[in-house]
MARFI-204379 format. One line per 10 residues: their letters; for each residue x, y, z of C-alpha. Coordinates in Angstrom, 2 decimals. Example, Ala and Ser with C-alpha at 12.3 -4.5 7.8 and 13.67 -1.06 7.14 Angstrom:
REM residues 2
AS = 12.30:-4.50:7.80  13.67:-1.06:7.14
***
This chain:
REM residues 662
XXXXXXXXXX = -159.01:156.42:41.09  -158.75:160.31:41.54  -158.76:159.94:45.26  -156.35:157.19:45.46  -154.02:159.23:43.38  -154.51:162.36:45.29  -153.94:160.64:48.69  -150.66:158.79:47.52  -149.25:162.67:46.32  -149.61:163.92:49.68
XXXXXXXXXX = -148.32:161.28:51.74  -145.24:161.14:49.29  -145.37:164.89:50.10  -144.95:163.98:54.13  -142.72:162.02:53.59  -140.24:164.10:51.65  -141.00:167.51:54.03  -140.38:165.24:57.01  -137.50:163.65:55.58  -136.01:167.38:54.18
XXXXXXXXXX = -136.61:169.16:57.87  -135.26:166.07:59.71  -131.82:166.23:57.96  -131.11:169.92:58.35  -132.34:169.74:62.08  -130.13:166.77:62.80  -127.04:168.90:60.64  -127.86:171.86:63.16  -128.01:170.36:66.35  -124.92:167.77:65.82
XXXXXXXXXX = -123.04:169.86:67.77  -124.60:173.22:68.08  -121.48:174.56:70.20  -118.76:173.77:67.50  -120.68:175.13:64.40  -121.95:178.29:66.34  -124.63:180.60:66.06  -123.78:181.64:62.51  -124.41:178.38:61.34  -127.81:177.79:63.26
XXXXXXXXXX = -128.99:180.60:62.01  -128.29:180.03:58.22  -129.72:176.84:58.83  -132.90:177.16:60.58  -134.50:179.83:58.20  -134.70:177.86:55.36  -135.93:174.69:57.02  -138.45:176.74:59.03  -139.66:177.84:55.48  -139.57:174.50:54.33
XXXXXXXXXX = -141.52:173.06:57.21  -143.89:176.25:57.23  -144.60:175.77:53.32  -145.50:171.52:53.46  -147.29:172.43:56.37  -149.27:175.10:54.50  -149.71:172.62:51.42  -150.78:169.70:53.56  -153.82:171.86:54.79  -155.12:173.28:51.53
XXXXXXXXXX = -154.57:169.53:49.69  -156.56:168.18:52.97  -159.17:170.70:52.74  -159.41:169.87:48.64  -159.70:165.95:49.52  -161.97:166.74:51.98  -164.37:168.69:49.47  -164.06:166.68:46.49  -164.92:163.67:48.79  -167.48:165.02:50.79
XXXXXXXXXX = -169.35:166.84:47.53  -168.60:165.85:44.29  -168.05:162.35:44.28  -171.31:161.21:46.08  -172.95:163.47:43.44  -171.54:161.64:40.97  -172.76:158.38:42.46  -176.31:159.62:42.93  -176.09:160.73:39.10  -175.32:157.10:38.37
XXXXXXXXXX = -177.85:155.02:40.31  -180.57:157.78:39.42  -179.70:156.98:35.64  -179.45:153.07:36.59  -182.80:153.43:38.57  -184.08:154.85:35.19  -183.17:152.43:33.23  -184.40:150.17:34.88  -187.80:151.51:35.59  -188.42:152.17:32.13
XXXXXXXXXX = -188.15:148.49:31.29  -190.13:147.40:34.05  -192.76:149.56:32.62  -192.35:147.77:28.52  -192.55:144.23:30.83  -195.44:145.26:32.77  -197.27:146.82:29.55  -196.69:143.73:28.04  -198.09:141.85:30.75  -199.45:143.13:33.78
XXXXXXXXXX = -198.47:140.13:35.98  -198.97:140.67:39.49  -195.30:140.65:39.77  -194.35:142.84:37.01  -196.71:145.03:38.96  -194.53:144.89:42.00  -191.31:144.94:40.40  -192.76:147.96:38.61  -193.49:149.64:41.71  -190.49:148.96:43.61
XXXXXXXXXX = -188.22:150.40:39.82  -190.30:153.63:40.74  -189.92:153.89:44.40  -186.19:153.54:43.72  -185.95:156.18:41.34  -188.23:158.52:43.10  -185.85:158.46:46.28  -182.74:159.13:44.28  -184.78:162.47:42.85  -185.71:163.32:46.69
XXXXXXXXXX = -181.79:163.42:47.17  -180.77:165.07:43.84  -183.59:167.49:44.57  -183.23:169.69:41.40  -186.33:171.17:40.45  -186.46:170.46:36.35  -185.84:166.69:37.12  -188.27:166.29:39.84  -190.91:168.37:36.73  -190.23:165.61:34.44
XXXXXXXXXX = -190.17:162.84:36.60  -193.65:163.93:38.36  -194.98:164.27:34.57  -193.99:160.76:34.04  -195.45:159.23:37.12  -198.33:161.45:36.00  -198.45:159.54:32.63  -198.02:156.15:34.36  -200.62:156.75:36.58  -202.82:157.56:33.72
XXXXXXXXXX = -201.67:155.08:31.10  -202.41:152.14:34.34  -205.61:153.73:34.34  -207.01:153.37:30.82  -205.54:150.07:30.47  -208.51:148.92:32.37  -210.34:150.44:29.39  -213.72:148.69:27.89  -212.74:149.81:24.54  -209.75:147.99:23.53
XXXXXXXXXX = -208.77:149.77:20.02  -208.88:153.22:21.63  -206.95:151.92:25.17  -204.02:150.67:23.20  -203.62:153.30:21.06  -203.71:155.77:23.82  -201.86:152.96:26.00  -199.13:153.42:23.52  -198.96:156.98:23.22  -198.73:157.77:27.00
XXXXXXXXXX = -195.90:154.52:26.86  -193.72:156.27:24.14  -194.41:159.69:26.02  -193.16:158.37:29.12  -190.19:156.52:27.21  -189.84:159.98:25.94  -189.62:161.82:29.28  -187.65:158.94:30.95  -184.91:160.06:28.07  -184.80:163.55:28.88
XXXXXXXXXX = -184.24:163.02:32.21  -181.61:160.32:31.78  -179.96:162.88:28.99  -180.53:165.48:31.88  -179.23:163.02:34.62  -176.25:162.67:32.07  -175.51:166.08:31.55  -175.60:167.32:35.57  -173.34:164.09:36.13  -170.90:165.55:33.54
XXXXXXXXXX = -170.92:168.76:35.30  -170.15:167.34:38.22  -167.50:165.14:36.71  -165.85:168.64:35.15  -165.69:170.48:38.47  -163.92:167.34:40.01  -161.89:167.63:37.14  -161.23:171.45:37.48  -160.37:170.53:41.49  -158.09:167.74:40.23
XXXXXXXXXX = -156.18:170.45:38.25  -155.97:173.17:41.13  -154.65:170.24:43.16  -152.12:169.39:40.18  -151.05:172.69:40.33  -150.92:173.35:44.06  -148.38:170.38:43.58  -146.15:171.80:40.87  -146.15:174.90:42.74  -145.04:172.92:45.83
XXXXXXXXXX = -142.48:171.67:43.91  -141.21:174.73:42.48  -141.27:176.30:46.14  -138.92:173.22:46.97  -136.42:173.05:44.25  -136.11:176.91:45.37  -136.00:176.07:48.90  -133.46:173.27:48.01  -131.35:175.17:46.09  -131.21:177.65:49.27
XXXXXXXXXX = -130.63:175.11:51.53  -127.91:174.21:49.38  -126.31:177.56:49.15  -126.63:178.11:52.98  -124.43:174.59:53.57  -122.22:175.37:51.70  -121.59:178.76:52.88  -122.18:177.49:56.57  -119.37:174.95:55.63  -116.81:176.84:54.52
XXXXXXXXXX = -117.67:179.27:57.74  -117.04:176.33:59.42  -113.92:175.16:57.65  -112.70:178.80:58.23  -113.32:178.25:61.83  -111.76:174.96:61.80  -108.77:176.21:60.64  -109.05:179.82:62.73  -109.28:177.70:65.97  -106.23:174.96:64.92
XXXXXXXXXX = -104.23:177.62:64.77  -105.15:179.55:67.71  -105.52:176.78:69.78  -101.50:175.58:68.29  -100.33:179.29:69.49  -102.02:178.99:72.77  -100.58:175.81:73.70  -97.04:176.86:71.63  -94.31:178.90:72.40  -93.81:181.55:69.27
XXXXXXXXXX = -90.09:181.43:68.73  -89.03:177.57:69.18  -92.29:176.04:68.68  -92.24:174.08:71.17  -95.07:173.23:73.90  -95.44:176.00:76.33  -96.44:175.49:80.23  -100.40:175.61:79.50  -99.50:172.67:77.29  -97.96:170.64:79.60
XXXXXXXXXX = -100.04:171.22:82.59  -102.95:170.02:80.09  -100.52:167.11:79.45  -100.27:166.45:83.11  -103.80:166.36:84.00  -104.09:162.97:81.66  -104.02:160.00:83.60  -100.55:158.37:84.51  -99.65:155.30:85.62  -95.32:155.84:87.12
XXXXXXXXXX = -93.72:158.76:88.92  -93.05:161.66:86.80  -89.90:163.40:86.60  -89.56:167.59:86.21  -86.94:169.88:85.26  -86.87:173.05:84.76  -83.78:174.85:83.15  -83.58:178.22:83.22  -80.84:180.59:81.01  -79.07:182.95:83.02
XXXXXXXXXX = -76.02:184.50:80.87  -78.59:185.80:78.11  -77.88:189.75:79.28  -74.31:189.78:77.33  -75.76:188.97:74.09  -78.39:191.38:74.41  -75.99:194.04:74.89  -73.47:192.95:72.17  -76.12:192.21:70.40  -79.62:193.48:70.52
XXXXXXXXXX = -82.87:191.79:71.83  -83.35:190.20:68.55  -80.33:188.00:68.59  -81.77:186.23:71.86  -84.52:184.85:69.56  -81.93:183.05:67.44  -79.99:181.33:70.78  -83.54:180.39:72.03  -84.27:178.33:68.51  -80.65:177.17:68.51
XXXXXXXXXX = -80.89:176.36:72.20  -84.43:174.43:71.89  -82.92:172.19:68.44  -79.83:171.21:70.40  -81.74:170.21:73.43  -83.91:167.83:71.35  -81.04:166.71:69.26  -79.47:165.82:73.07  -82.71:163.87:74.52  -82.54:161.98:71.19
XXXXXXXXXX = -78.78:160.87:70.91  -79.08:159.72:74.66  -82.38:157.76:73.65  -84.48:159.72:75.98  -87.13:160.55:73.57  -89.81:159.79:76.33  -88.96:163.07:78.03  -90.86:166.01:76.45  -89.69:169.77:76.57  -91.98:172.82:76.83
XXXXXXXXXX = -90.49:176.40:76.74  -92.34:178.45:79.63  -91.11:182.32:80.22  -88.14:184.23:78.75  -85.63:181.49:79.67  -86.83:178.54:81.29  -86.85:174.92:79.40  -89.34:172.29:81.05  -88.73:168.96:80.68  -90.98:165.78:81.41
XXXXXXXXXX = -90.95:162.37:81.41  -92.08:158.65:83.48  -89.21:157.52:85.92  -88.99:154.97:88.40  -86.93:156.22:91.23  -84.99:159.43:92.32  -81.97:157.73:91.60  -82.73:157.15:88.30  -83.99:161.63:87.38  -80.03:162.38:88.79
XXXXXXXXXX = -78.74:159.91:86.06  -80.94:161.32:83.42  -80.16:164.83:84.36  -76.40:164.24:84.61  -76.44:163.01:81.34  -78.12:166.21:80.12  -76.27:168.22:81.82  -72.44:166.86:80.66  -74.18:166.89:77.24  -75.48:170.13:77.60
XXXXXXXXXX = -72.19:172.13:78.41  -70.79:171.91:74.78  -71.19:174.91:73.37  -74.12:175.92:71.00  -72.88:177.00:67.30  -75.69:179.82:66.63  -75.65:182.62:63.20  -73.74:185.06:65.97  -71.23:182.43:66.90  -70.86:179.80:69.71
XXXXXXXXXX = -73.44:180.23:72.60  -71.97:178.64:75.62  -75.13:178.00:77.89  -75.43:178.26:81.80  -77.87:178.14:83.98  -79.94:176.87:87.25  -81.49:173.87:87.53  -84.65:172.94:89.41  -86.35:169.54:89.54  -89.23:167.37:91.29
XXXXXXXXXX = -90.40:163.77:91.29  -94.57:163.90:91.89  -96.29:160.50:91.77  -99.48:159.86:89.51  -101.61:161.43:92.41  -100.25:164.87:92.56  -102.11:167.80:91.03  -100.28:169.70:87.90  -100.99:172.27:89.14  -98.93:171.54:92.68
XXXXXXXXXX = -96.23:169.91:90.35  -95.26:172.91:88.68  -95.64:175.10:92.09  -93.15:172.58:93.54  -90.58:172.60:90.15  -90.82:176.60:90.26  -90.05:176.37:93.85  -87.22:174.28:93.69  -85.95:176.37:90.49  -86.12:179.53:92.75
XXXXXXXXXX = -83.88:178.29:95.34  -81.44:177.00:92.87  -81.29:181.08:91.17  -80.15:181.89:95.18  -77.10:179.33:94.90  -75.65:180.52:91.63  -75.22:179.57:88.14  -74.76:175.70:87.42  -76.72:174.81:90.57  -79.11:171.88:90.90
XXXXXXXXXX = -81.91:171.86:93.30  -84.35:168.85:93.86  -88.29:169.52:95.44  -87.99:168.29:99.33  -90.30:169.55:102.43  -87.74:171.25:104.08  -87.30:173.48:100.54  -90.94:174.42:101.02  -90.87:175.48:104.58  -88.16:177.37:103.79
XXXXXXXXXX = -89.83:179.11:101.27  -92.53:179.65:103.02  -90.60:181.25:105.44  -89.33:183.88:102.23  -92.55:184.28:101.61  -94.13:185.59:104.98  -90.50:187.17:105.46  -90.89:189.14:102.57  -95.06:190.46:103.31  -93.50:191.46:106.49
XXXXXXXXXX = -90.64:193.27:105.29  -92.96:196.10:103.89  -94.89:196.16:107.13  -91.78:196.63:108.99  -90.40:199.72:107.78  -93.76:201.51:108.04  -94.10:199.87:111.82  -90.40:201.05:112.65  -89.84:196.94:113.61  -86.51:197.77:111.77
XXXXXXXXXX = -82.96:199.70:113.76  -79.80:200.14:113.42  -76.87:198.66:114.97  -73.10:199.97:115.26  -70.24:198.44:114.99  -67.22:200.14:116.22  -64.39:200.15:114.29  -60.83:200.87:115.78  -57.08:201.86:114.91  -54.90:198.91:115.07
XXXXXXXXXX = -51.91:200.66:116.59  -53.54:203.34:118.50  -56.51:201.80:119.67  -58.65:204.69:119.05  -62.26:204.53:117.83  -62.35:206.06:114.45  -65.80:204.89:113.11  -68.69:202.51:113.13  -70.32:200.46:110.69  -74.04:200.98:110.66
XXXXXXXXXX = -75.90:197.04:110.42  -79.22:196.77:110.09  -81.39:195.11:112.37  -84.92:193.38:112.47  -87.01:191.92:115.28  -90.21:191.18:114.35  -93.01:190.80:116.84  -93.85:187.59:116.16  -91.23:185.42:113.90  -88.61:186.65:116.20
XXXXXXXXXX = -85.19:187.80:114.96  -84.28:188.00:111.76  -81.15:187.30:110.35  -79.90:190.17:107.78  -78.21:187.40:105.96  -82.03:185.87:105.39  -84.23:189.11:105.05  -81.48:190.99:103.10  -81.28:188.62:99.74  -85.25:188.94:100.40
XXXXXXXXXX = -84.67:192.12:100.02  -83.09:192.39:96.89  -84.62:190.04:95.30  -88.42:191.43:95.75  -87.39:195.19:95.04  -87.55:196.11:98.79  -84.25:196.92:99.58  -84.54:200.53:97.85  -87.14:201.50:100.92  -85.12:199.64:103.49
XXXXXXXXXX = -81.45:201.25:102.00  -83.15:204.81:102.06  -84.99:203.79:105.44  -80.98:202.60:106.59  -79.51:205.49:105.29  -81.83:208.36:107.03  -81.04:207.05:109.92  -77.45:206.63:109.98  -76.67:209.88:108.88  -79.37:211.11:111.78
XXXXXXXXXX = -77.18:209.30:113.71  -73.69:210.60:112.58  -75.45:214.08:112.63  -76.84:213.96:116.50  -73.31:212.85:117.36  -71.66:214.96:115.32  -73.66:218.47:116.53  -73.07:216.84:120.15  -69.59:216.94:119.94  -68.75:213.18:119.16
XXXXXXXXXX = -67.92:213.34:115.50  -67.88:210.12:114.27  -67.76:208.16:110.38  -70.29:206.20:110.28  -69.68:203.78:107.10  -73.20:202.29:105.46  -73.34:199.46:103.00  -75.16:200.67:99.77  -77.29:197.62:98.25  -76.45:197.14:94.13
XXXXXXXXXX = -79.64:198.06:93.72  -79.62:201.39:95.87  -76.68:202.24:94.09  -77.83:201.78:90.48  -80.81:203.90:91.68  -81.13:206.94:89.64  -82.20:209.17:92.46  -79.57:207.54:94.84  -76.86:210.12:94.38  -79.39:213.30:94.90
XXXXXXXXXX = -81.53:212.08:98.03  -78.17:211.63:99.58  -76.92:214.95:99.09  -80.44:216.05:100.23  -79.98:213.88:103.31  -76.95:215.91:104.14  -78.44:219.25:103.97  -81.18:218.40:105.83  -79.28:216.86:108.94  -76.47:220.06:108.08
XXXXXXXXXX = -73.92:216.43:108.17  -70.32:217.38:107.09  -70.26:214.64:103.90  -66.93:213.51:105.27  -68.77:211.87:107.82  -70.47:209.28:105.55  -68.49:206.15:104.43  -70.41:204.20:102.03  -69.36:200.40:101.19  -69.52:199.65:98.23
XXXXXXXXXX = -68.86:195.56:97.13  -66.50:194.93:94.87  -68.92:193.20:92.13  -71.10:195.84:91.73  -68.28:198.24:90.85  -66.90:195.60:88.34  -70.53:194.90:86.98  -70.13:198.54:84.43  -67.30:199.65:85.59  -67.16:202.83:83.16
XXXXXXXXXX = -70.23:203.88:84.44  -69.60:203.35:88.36  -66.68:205.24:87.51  -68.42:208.63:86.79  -71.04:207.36:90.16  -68.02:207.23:92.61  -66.69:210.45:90.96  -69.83:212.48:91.47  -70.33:210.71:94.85  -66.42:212.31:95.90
XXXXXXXXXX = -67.96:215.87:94.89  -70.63:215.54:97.60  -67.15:214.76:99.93  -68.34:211.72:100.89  -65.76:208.36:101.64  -65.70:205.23:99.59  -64.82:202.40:100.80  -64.70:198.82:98.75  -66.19:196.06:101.26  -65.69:192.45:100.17
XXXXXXXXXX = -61.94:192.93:98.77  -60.28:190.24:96.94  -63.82:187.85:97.11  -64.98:189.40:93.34  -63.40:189.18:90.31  -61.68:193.59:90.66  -59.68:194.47:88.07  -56.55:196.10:88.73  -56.68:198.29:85.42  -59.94:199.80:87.14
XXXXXXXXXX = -58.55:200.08:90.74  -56.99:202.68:90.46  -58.82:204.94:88.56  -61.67:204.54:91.06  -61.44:207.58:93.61  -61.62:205.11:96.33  -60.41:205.31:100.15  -60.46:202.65:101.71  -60.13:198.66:101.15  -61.87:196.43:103.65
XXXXXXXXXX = -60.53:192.47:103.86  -63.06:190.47:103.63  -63.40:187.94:106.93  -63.21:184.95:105.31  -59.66:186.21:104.92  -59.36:186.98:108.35  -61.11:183.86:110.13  -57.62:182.00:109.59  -55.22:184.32:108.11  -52.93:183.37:111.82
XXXXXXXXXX = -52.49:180.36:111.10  -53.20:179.71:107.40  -50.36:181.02:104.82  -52.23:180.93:102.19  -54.83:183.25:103.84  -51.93:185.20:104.79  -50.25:185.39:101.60  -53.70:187.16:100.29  -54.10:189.38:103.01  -50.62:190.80:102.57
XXXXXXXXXX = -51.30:191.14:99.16  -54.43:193.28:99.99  -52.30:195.31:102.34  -49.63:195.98:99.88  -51.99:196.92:97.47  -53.62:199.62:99.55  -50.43:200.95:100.63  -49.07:201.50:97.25  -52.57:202.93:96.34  -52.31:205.11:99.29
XXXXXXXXXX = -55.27:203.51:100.56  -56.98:202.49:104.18  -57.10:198.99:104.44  -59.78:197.70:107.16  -60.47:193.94:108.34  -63.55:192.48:109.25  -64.36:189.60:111.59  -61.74:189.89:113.86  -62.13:187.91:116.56  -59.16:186.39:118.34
XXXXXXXXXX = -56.16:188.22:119.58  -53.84:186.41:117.19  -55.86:187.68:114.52  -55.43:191.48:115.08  -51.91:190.87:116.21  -50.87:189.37:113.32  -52.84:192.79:111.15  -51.36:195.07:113.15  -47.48:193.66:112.54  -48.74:193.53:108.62
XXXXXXXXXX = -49.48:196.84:108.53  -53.39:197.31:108.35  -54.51:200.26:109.52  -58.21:199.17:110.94  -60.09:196.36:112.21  -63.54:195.53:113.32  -64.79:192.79:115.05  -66.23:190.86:118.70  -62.27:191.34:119.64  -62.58:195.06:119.74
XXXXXXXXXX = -66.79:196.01:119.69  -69.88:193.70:118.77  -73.01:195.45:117.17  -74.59:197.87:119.68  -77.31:200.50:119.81  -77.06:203.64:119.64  -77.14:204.51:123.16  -74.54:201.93:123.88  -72.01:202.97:121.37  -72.45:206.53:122.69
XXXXXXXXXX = -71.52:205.84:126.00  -68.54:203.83:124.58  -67.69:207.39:122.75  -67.69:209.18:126.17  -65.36:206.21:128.02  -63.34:204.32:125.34  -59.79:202.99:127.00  -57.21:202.49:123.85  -56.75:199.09:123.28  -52.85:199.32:121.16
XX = -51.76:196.02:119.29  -48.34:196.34:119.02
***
């Protein structure tokens, strides 16, 4: 009964360690990535402790079974059959004194053979005594039973019997009493094993309890992450002012499977600058919010909830959305657009919105990632039309920009190769036909795209940040130019166009001052063109430019006339000499009255401005004829001079014929 018991605690023991380290292993290697080392580690200690302490427990309860079955409880059965054995050879002996049968003799003999092997295996010395004293006894009481004289062989017959009944008792009562010794120290091992069980327990319930304290503190880790990671991963994928998707979001968007053509649009703000400067940065965060609501509002109340925005940079909206057919994205974005154009009601006021479009069409098979190259691309080329432009994804778009690109990587190796010159342009006096300038025009030939148009590489140019390097590059050598001619005895005005971004240059005004030192360059000399937008762009502040620019002595001349937006409140506060028509004025102005009517405007203006007034692109006879009976002063043009080199335009110095137009 003690055994079964025993064995049945320590398999329920098993059982419960197995079951214990089983759940907190499965808990910790769920997903190992998502709960993080943290919570491995919290975990794992106490189950290794746990699995550590049943394993320690199974081994000392296996090595206790293994004792109390291997040593006390055959003891305990040897106790028993040596008191059984006993018994039963003590009444053997009463039958066989009773009568000494031949068989009682046997079964006599066979009671003490029985009980003389069980003494061999108890082998303790004061039982083995007694019981040789007792075979002793029987040996003599068998003896005198074949006595002559009766009387005296019963009486001692008796005696010896009761003697040996006597000794048969103590070493049953000594039998009993090792037996109960026996049965005491199983008794003692069945309370160490008790308590090797309550102290198992106890080790549990503590283990348990800091199991329990470790999950719960590994789960609210983990709820902290949880929450930590929502919300990083919501402003990673989220733009922080409108809330909307951002570009990461929707590339992640397009990389799910899709079935139809997808439509992109990109929209992209480009009249934020006033209401920065009216009204700090802040106030753009307001239009954005504003902007993104009313654009959602829009999709909405033309039932166009399919298409999803995203908010990607400081001012570009991305839409997307399934289409069928090309013809079917200008539809959609027409009626954005006309929708679009109302004005925005914002906390500063209406915010009337403009901007450049760009869109693609990419079918399920296209890369995201070559979907948003090709929306970006066609968004670029829309900034180079203007405001309010519209400009679909094609293959001719991205040769073309290709060709910007490799244009613009060999701009920069240009100016260091010296790929770049200059070209002059002669300009003369209408009535006189004398030579009275040039205009300097940069040139490009590059060694292996050919030549370059200035009307391609020169927007490159501004755009990229270049044209600073290729103005200064322009500039040195025009007024080397003017300055070899003019120590040669030629003198001659060279006028240079001045980039917006050259002229906003800081440094702009000083390095040309330097410039003239260095080539000792009367500043007179040096006509700079100026167009008429940049002047208007801060007016107050090209003011004091062109005013510090006339100290140096230099001439100003406005190229472009009458194609801006001037203002005549500015005009003539600007210490300016000269006007120049623009040729798109002069292309028809002798046969076109309306052309005419703005060209004699021009002239009239510069005359009652005391001004120079020059024309461009003149290039039929008719053309200067009809100048010079006008009144302008100058012209330029194929009629009169193309663009020349140097060398060229210095032999036309040393044998120019007057051409007059009278």
């Amino acid at each position: 009964m003690l055994k079964l018991a025993s064995m049945a605690r320590i398999r329920r023991l098993k059982i419960t360690l197995k079951a214990r380290a089983y759940r907190a292993f499965v808990s910790f290697t769920e997903n190992p990535k998502r709960y993080g080392w943290l919570f491995a580690m919290l975990l794992c200690t106490p189950m290794v402790l746990l699995v550590y302490d049943g394993y320690r427990l199974q081994r000392e309860l296996a090595i206790t079974s293994d004792q109390m079955l291997q040593e006390r409880l055959p003891a305990i059965e040897r106790f028993n059959d040596t008191k059984a054995a006993l018994t039963r050879y003590q009444l053997m002996l009463q039958t066989w004194f009773s009568n000494a049968s031949i068989n009682n003799q046997k079964r006599l003999e066979h009671a003490r053979n029985t009980a003389n092997t069980l003494f061999e295996q108890i082998n303790e010395q004061e039982l083995t005594q007694l019981w040789q004293q007792t075979l002793t006894l029987e040996y003599q009481l068998q003896a005198e039973t074949q006595l002559t004289d009766q009387q005296v062989s019963e009486q001692q017959a008796t005696f010896k019997l009761q003697k040996i009944s006597f000794l048969v008792g103590q070493l049953h009562n000594i039998t009993a009493t090792e037996q109960a010794k026996v049965i005491k120290a199983v008794e003692a091992q069945e309370q160490q094993t008790l308590a090797l069980l309550q102290g198992a327990k106890s080790r549990s319930l503590i283990l348990d309890s800091a199991m329990l304290v470790l999950l719960l503190l590994a789960f609210a880790l983990l709820y902290r992450y949880l929450k930590a990671s929502n919300y990083y991963r919501h402003k990673a994928f989220h733009d922080r002012v409108t809330g909307l998707p951002n570009q990461s979001k929707m590339l992640l968007d397009l990389h799910q499977k899709r079935r139809q053509n997808t439509i992109l649009v990109a929209l992209e703000l480009n009249n934020l600058e006033i209401y920065v400067a009216g009204q700090g940065y802040d106030i753009i965060e307001q239009i954005h919010r504003a902007f993104s609501h009313h654009l959602l509002n829009i999709l909405d109340e033309l039932n166009l909830n399919f298409i999803k925005v995203y908010r990607s940079g400081k001012g570009i909206y991305l839409l997307s959305g399934p289409v069928e057919n090309k013809a079917e994205v200008d539809a959609q974005i027409k009626r954005i657009r006309e929708a679009l154009h109302q004005p925005i009601h914002t906390t500063i006021g209406e915010y009337h919105p403009r901007w450049n479009r760009g869109a693609t069409m990419v079918s399920p098979t296209t890369p995201p990632e070559q979907a948003l190259d090709q929306l970006y691309s066609a968004l670029a080329e829309a900034g180079y039309k203007g405001q309010d432009s519209l400009q679909f994804f094609s293959n001719e778009l991205r040769d073309k920009r290709k060709r910007r690109w490799a244009i613009q990587q060999a701009l920069g190796q240009a100016i260091r190769d010296n790929q770049l010159s200059v070209h002059y342009q002669p300009q003369f006096e209408l009535h006189s036909g004398k030579m009275v300038g040039a205009e300097a025009l940069l040139r490009w030939h590059h060694p292996d795209i050919g030549q370059v148009s200035p009307a391609e590489f020169i927007p490159i140019a501004e755009q990229s940040g270049l044209i600073i390097d290729v103005g200064r590059w322009v500039l040195r050598t025009a007024v080397h130019q003017a300055a070899f001619w003019y120590h040669h005895g030629f003198p001659t005005q060279i006028a240079i166009n001045i980039s917006p971004r050259q002229f906003e240059h800081p440094d702009f005004i000083s390095e040309l001052e330097q410039l003239l030192k260095e080539a000792e360059l009367p500043a007179s000399f040096i006509e700079l063109e100026i167009t008429e937008g940049v002047l208007m762009k801060d007016a107050q502040g090209c003011l004091t430019a062109l005013h510090e620019l006339k100290r140096i002595g230099v001439s100003l001349a406005i190229d472009d006339f009458g194609k801006g937006y001037s203002s005549l409140s500015y005009l003539h506060r600007f210490p300016i000499d000269k006007l120049k028509i623009d040729r798109s004025f002069i292309c028809d102005v002798h046969e076109s009255d309306m052309d005419q009517v703005i060209a004699r405007i021009i002239i009239e203006l510069g005359r009652q401005l005391d001004l120079q007034v020059i024309a461009e692109g003149v290039e039929l006879e008719q053309q200067a004829q009809w100048l010079s009976e006008n009144g302008c002063h100058l012209a330029q043009g194929y009629l009169m001079g193309k663009p020349m080199g140097s060398g060229d335009l210095h032999s036309l110095l040393l044998n120019q014929k007057p051409h007059i137009y009278q």
